[in-house]
PDB file of N, CA, C and O in Angstrom, chain B, residues numbered from 101:
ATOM      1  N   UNK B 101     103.708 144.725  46.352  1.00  0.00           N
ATOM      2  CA  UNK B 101     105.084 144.691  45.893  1.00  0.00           C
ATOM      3  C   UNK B 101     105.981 145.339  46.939  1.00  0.00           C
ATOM      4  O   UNK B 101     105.467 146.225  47.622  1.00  0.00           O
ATOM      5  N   UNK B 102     107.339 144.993  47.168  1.00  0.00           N
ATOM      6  CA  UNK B 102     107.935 145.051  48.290  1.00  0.00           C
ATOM      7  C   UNK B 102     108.468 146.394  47.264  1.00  0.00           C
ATOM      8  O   UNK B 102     108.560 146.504  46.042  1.00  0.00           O
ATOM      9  N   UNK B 103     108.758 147.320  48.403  1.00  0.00           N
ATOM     10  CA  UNK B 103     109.259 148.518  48.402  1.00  0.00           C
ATOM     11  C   UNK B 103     111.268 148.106  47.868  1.00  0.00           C
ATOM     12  O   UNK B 103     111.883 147.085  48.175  1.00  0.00           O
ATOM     13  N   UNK B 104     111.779 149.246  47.079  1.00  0.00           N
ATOM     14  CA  UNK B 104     113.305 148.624  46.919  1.00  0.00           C
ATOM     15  C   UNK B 104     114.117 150.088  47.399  1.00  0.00           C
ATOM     16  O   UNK B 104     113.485 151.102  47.694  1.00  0.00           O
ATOM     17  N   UNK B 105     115.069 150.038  47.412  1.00  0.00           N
ATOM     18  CA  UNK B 105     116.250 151.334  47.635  1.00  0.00           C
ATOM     19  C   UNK B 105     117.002 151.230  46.802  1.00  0.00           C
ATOM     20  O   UNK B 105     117.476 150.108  46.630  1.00  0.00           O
ATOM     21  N   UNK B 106     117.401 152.241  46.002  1.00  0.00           N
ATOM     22  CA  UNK B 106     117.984 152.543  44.701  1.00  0.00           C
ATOM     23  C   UNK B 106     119.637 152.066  45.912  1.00  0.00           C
ATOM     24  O   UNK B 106     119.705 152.426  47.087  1.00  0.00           O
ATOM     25  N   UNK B 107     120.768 151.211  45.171  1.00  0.00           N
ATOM     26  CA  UNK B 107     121.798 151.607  45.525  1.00  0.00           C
ATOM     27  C   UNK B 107     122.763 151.105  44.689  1.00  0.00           C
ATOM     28  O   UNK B 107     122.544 150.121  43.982  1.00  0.00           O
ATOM     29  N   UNK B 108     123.840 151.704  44.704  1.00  0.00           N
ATOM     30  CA  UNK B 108     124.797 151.965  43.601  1.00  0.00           C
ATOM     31  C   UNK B 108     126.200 150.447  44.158  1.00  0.00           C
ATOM     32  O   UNK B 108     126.895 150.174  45.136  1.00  0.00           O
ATOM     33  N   UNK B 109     125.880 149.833  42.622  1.00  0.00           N
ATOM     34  CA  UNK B 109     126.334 148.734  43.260  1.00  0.00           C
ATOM     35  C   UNK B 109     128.010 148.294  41.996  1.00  0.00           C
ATOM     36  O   UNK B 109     128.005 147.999  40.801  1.00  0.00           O
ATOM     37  N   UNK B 110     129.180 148.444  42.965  1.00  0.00           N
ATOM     38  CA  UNK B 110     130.272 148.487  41.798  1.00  0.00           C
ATOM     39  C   UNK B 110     130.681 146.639  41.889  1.00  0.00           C
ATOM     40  O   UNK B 110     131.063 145.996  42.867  1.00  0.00           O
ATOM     41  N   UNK B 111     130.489 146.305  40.858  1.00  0.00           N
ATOM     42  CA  UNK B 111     131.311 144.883  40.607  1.00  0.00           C
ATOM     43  C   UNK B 111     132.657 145.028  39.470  1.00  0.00           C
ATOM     44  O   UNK B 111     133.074 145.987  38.821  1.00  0.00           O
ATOM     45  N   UNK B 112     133.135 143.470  39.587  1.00  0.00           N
ATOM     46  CA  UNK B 112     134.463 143.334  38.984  1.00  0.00           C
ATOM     47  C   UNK B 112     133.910 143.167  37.685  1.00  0.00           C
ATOM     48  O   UNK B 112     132.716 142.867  37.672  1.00  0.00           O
ATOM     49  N   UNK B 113     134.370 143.263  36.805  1.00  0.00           N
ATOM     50  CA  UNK B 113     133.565 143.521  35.808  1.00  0.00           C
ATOM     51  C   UNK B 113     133.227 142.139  35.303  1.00  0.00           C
ATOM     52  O   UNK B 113     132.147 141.886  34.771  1.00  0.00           O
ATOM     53  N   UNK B 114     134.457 141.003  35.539  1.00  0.00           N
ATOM     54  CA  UNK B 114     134.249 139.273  35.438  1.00  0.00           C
ATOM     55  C   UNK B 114     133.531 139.347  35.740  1.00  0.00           C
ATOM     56  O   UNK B 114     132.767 138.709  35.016  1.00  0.00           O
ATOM     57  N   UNK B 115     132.800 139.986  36.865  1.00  0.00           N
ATOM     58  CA  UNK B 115     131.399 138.699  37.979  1.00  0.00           C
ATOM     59  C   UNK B 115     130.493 139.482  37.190  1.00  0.00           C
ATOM     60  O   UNK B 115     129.455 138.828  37.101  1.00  0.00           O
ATOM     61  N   UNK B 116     130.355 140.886  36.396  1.00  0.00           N
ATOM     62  CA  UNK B 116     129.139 141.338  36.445  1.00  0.00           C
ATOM     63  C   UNK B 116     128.950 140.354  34.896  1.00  0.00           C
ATOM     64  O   UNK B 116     127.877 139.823  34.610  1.00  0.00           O
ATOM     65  N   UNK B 117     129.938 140.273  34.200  1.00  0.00           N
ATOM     66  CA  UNK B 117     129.580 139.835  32.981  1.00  0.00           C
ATOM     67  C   UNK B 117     129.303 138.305  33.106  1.00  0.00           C
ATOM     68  O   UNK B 117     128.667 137.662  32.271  1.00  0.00           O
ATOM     69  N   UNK B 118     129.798 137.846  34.133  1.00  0.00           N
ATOM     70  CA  UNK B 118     129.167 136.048  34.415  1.00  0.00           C
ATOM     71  C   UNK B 118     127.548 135.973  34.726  1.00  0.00           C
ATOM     72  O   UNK B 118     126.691 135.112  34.521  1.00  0.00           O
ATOM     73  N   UNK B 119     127.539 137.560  35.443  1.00  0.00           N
ATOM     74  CA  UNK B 119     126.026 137.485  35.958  1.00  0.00           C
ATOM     75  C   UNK B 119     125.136 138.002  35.059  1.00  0.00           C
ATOM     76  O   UNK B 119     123.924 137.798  35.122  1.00  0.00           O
ATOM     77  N   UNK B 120     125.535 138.485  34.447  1.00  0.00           N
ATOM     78  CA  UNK B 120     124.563 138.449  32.751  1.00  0.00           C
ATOM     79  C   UNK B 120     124.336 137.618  32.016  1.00  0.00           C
ATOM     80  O   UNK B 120     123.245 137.795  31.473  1.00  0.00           O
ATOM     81  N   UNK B 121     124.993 136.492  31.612  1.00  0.00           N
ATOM     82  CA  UNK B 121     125.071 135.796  31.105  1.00  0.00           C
ATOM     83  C   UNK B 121     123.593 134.929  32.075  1.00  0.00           C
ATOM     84  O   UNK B 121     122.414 134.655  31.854  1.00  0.00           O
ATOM     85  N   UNK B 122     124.451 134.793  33.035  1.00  0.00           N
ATOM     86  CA  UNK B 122     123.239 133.636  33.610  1.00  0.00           C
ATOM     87  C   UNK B 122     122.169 134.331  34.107  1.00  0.00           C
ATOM     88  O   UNK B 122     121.292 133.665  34.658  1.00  0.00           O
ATOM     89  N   UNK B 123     122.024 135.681  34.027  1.00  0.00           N
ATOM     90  CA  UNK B 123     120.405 136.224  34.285  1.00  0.00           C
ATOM     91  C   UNK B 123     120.088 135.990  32.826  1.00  0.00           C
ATOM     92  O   UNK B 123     118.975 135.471  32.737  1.00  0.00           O
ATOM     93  N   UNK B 124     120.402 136.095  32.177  1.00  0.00           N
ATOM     94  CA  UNK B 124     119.645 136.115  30.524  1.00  0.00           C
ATOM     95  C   UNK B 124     119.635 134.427  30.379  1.00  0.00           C
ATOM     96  O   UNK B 124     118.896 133.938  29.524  1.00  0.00           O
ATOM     97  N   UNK B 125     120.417 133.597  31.177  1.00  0.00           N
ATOM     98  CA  UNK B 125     120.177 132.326  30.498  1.00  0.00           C
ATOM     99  C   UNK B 125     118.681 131.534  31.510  1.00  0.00           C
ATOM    100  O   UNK B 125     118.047 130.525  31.199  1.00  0.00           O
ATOM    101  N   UNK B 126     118.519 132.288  32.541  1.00  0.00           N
ATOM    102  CA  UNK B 126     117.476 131.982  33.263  1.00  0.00           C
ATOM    103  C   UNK B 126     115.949 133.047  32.759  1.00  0.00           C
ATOM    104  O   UNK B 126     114.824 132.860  33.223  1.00  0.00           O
ATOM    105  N   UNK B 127     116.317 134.162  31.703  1.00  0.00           N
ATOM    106  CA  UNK B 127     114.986 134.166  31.924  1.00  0.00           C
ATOM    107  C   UNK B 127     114.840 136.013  32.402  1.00  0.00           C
ATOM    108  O   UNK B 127     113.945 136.779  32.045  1.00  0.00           O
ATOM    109  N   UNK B 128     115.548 136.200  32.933  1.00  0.00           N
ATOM    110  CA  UNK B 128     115.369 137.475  34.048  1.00  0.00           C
ATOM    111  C   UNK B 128     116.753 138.752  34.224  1.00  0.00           C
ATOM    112  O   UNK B 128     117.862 138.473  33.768  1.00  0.00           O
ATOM    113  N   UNK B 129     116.608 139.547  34.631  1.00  0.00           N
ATOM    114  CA  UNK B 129     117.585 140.772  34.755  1.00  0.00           C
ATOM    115  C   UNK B 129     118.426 140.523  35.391  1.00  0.00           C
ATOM    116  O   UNK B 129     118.427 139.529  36.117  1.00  0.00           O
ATOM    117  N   UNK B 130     119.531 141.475  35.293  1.00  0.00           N
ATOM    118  CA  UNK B 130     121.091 141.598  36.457  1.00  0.00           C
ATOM    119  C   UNK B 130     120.358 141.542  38.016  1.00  0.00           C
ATOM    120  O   UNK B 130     120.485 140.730  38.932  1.00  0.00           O
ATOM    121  N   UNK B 131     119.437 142.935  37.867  1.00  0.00           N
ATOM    122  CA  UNK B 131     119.080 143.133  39.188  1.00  0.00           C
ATOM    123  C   UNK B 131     118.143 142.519  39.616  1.00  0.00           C
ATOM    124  O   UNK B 131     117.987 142.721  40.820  1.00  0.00           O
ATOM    125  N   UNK B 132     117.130 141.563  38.988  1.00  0.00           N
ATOM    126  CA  UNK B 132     116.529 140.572  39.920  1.00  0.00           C
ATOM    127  C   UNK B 132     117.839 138.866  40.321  1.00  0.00           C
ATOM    128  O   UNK B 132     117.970 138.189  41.341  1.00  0.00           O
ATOM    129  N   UNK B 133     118.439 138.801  39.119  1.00  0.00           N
ATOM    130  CA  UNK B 133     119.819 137.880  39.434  1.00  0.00           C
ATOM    131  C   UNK B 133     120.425 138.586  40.777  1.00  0.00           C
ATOM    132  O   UNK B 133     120.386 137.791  41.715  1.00  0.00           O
ATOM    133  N   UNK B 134     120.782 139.409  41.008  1.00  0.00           N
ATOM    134  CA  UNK B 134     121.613 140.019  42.433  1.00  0.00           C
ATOM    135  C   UNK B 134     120.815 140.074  43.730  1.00  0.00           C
ATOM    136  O   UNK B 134     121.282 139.757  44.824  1.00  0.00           O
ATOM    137  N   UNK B 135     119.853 140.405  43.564  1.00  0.00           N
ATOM    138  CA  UNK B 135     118.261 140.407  44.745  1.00  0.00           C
ATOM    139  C   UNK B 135     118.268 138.881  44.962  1.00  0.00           C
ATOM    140  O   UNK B 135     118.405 138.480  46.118  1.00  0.00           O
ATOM    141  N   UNK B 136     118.134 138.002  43.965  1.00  0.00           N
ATOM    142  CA  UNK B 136     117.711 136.710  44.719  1.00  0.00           C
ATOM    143  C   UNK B 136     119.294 136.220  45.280  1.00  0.00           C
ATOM    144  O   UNK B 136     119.316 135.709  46.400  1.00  0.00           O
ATOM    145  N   UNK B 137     120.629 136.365  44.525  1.00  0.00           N
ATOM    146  CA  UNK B 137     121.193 135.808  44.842  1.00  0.00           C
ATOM    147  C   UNK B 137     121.744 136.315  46.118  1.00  0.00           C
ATOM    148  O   UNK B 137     122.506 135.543  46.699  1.00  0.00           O
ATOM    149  N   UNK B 138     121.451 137.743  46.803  1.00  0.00           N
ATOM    150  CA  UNK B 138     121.488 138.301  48.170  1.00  0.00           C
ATOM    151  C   UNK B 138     120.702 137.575  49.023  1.00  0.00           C
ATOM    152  O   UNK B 138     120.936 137.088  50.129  1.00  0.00           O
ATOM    153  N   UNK B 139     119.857 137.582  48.416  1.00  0.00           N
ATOM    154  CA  UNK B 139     118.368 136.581  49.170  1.00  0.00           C
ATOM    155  C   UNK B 139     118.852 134.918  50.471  1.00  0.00           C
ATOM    156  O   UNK B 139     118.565 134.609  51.628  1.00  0.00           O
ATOM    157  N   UNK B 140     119.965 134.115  48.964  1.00  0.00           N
ATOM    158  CA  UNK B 140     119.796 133.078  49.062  1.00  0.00           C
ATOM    159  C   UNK B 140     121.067 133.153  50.174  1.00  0.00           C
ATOM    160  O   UNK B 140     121.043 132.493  51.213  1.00  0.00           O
ATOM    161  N   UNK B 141     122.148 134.026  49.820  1.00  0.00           N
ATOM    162  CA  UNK B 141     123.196 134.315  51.115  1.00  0.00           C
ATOM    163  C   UNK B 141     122.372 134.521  52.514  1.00  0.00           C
ATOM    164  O   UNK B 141     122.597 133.830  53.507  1.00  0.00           O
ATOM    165  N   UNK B 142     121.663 135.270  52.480  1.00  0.00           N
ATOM    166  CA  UNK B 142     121.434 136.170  53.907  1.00  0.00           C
ATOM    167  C   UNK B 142     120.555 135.085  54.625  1.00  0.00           C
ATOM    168  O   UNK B 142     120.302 135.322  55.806  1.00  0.00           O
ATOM    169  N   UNK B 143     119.907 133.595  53.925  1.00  0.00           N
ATOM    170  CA  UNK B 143     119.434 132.487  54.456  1.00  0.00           C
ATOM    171  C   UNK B 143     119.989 131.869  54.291  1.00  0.00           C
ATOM    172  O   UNK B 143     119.609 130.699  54.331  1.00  0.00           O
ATOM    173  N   UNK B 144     120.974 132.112  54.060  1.00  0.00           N
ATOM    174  CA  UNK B 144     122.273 130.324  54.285  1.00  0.00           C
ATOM    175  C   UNK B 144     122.792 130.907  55.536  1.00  0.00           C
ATOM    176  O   UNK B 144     123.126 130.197  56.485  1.00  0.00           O
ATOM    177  N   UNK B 145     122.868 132.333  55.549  1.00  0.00           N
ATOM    178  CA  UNK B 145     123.941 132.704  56.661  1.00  0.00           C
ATOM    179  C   UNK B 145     123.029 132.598  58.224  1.00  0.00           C
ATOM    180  O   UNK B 145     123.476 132.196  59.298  1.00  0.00           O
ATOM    181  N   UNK B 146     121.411 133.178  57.879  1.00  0.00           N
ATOM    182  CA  UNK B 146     120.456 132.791  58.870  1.00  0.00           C
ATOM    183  C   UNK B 146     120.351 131.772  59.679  1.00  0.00           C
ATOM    184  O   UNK B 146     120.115 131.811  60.886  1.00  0.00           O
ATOM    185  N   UNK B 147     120.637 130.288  58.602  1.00  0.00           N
ATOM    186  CA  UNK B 147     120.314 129.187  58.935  1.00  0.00           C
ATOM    187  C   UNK B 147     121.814 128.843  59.189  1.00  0.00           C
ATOM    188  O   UNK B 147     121.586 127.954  60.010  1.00  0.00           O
ATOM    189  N   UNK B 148     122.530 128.858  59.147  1.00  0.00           N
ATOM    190  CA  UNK B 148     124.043 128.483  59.661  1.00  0.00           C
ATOM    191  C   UNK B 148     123.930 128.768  60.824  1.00  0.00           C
ATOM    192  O   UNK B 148     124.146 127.820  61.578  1.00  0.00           O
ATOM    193  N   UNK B 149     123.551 130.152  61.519  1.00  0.00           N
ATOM    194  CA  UNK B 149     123.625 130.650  62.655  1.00  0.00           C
ATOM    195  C   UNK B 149     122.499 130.241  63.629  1.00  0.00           C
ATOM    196  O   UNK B 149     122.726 130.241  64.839  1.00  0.00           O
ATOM    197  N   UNK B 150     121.092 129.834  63.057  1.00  0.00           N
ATOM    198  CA  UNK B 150     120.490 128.797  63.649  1.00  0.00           C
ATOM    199  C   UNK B 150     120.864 127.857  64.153  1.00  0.00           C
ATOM    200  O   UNK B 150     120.579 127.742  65.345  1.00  0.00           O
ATOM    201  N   UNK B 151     121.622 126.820  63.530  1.00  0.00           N
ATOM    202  CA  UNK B 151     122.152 125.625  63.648  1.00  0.00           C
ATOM    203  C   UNK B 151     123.146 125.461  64.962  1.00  0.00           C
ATOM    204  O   UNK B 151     123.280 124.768  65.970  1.00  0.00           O
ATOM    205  N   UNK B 152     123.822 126.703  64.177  1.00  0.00           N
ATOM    206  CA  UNK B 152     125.511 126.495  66.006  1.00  0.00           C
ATOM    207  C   UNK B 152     124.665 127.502  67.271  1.00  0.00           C
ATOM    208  O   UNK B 152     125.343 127.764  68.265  1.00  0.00           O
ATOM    209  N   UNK B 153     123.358 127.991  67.223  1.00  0.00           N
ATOM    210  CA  UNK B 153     122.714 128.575  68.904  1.00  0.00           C
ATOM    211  C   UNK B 153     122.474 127.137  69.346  1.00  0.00           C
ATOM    212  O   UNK B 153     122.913 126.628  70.377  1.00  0.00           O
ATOM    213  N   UNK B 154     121.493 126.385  68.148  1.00  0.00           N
ATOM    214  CA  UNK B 154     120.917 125.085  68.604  1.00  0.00           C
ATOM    215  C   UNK B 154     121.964 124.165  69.405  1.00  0.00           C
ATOM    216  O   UNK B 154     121.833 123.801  70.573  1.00  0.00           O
ATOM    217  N   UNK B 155     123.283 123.790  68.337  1.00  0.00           N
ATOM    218  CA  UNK B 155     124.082 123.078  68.668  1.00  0.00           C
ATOM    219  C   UNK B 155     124.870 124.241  70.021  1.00  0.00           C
ATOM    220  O   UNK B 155     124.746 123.658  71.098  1.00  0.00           O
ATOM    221  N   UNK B 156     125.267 125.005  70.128  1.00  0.00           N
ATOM    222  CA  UNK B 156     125.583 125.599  71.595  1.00  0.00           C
ATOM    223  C   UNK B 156     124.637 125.493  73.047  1.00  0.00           C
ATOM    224  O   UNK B 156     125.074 125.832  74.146  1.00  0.00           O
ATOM    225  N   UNK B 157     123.313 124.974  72.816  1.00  0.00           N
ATOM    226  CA  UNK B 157     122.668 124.859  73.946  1.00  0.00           C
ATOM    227  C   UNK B 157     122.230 123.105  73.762  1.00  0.00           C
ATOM    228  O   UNK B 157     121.094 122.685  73.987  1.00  0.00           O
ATOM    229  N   UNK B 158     123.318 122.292  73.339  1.00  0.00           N
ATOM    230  CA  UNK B 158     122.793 121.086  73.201  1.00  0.00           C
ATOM    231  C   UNK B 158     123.267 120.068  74.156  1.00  0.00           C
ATOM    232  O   UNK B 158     124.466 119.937  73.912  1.00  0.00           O
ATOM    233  N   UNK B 159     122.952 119.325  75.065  1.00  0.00           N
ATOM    234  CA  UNK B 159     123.157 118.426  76.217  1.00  0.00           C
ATOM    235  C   UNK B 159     123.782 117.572  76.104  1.00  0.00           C
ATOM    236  O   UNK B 159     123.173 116.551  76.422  1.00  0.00           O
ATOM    237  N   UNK B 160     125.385 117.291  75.603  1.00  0.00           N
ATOM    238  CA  UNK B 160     125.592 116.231  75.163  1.00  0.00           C
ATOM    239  C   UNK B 160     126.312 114.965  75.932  1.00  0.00           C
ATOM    240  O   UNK B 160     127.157 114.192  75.480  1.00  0.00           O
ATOM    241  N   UNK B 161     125.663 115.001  77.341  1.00  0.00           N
ATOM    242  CA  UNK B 161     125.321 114.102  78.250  1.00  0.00           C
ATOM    243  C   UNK B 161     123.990 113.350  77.711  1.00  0.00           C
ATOM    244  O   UNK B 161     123.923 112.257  77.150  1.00  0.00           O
ATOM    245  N   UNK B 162     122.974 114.235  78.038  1.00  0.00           N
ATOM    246  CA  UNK B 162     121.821 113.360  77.128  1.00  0.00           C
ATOM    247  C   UNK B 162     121.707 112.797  76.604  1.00  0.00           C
ATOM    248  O   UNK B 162     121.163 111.694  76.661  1.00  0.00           O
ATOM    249  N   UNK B 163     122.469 113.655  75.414  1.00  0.00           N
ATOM    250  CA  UNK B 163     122.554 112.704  74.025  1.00  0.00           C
ATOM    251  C   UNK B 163     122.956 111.180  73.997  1.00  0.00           C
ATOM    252  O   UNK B 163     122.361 110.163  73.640  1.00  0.00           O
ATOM    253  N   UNK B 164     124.428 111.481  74.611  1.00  0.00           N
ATOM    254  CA  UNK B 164     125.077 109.816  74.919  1.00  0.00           C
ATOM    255  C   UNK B 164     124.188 109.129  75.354  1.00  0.00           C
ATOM    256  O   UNK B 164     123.590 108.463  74.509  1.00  0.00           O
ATOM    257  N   UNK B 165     123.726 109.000  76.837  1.00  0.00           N
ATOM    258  CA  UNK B 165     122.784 108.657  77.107  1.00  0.00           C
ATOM    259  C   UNK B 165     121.304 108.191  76.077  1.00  0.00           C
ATOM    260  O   UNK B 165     121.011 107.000  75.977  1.00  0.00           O
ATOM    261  N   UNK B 166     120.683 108.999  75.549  1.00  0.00           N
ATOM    262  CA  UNK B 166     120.020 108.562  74.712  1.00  0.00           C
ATOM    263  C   UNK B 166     120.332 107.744  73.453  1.00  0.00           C
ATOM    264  O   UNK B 166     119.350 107.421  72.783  1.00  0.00           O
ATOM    265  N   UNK B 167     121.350 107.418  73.092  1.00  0.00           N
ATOM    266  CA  UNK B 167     121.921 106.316  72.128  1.00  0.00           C
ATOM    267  C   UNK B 167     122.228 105.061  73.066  1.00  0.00           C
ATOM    268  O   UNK B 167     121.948 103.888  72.817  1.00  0.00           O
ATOM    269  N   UNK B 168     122.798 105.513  74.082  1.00  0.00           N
ATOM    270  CA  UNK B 168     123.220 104.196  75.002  1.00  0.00           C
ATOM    271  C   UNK B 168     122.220 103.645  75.128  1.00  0.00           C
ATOM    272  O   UNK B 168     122.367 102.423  75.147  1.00  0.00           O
ATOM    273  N   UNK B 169     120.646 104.175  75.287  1.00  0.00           N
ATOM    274  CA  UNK B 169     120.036 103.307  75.687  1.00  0.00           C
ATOM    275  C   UNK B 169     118.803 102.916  74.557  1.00  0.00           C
ATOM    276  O   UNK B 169     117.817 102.205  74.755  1.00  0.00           O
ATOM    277  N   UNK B 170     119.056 103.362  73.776  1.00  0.00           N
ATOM    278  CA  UNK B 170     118.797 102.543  72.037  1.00  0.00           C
ATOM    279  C   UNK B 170     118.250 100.956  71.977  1.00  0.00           C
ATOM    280  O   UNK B 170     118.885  99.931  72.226  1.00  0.00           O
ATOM    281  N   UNK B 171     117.505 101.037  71.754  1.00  0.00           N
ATOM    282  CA  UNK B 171     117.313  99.565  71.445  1.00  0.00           C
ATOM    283  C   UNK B 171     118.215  98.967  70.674  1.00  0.00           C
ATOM    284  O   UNK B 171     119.067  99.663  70.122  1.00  0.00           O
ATOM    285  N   UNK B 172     118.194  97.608  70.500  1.00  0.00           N
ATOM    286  CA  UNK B 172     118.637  96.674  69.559  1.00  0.00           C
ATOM    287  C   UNK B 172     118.607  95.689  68.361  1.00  0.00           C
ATOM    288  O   UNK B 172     119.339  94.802  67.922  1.00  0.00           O
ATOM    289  N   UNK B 173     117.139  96.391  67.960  1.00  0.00           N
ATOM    290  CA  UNK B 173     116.655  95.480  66.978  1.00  0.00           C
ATOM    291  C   UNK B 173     117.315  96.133  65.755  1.00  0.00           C
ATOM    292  O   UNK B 173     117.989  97.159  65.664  1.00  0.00           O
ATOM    293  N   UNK B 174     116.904  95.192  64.804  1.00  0.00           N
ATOM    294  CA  UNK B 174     117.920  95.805  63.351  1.00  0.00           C
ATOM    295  C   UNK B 174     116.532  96.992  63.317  1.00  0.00           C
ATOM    296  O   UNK B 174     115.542  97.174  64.025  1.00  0.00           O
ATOM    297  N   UNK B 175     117.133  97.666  62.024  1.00  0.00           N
ATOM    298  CA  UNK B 175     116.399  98.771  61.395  1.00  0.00           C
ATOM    299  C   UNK B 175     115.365  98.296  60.712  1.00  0.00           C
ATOM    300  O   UNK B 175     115.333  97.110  60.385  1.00  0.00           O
ATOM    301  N   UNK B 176     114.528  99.027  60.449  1.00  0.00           N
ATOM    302  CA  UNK B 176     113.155  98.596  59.621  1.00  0.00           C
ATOM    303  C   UNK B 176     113.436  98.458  58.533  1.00  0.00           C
ATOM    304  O   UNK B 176     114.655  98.487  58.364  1.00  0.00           O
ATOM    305  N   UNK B 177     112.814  98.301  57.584  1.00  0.00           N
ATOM    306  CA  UNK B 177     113.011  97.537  55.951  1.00  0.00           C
ATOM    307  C   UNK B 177     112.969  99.137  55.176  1.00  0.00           C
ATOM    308  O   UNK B 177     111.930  99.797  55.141  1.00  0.00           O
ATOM    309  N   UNK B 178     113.932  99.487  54.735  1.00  0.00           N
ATOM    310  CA  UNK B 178     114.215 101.118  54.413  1.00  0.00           C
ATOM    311  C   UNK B 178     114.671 101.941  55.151  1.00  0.00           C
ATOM    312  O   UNK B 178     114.765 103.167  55.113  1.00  0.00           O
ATOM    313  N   UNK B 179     115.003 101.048  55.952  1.00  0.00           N
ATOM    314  CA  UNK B 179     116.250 102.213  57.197  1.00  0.00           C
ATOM    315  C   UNK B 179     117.623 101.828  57.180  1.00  0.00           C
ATOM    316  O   UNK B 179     118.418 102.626  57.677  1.00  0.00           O
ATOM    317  N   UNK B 180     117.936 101.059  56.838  1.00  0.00           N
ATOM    318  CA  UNK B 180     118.933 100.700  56.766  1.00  0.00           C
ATOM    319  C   UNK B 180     120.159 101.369  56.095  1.00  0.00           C
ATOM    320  O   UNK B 180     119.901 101.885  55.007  1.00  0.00           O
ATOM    321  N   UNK B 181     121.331 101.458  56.486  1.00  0.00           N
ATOM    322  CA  UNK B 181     122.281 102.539  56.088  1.00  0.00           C
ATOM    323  C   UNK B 181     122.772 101.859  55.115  1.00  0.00           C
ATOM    324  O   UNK B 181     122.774 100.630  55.193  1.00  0.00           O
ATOM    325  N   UNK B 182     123.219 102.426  54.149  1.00  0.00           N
ATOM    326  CA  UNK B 182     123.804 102.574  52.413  1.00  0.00           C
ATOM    327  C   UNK B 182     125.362 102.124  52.611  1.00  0.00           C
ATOM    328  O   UNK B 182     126.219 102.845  53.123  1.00  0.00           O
ATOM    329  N   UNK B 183     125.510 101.209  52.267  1.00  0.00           N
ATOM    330  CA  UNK B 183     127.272 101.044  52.194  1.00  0.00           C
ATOM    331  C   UNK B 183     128.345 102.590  51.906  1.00  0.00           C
ATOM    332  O   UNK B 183     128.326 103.339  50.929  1.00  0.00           O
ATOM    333  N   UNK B 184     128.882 102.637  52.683  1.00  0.00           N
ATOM    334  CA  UNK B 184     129.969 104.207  52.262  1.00  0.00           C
ATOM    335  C   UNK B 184     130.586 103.405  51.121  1.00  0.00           C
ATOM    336  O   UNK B 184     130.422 102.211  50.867  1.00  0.00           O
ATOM    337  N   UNK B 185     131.400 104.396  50.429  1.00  0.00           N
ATOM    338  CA  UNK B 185     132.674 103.692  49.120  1.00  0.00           C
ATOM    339  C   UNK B 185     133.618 103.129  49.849  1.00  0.00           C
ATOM    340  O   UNK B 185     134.673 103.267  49.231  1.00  0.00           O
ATOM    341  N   UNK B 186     133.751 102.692  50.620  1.00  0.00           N
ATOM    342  CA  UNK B 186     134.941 102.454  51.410  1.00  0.00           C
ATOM    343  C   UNK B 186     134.762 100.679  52.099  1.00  0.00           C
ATOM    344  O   UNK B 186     135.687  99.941  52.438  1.00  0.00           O
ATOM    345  N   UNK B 187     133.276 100.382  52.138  1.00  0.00           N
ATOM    346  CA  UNK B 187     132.790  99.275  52.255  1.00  0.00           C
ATOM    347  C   UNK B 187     132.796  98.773  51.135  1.00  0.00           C
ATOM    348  O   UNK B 187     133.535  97.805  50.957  1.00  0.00           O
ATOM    349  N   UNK B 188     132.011  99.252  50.080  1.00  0.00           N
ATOM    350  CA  UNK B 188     131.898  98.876  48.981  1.00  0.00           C
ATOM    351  C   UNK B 188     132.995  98.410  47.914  1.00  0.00           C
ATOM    352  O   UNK B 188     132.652  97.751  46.932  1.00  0.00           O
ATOM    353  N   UNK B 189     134.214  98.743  48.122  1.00  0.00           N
ATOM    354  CA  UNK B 189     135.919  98.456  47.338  1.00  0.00           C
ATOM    355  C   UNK B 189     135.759  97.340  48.094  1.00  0.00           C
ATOM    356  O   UNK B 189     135.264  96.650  47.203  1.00  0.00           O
ATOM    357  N   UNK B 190     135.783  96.748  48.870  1.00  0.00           N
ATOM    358  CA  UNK B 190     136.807  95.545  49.760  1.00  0.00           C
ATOM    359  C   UNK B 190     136.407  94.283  48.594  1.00  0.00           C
ATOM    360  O   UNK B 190     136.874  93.152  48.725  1.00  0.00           O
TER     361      UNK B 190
END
């Protein structure tokens, strides 16, 4: 079991009482509701910041290049792209 640190945590009293509600409608406490939902921030924010190092070291000479020189056959049978709503009105 992961070790925790007691810390003193002040909310608005709206959010704490929204977050009761939906820890009790899931099942589980305030303070495991606040732990995961810290959890799920601190890996959105992880993976956001993944994304723009990746996209900051990305070649986008290459890239062009690598579409330019794309083949031409249609797409395979399930590749094919989905009409947007915008096709689909006309």
């Amino acid at each position: 079991m992961a070790t925790t640190n007691p810390y003193s945590l002040h909310l608005l009293a709206s959010l704490k009482s929204e977050a009761e509600k939906v820890a009790a409608a899931e099942g589980t406490t305030l303070d495991q509701f606040i732990n995961v939902a810290v959890a799920e921030k601190l890996a959105a924010l992880r993976t956001s910041r993944y994304f723009q190092d990746r996209a900051a070291g990305a070649d986008l000479e290459a890239f062009d290049h690598l579409l330019a020189t794309a083949g031409d056959e249609p797409p395979r049978l399930g590749d094919e792209m989905l009409p947007t709503e915008n096709e689909c009105s006309d």
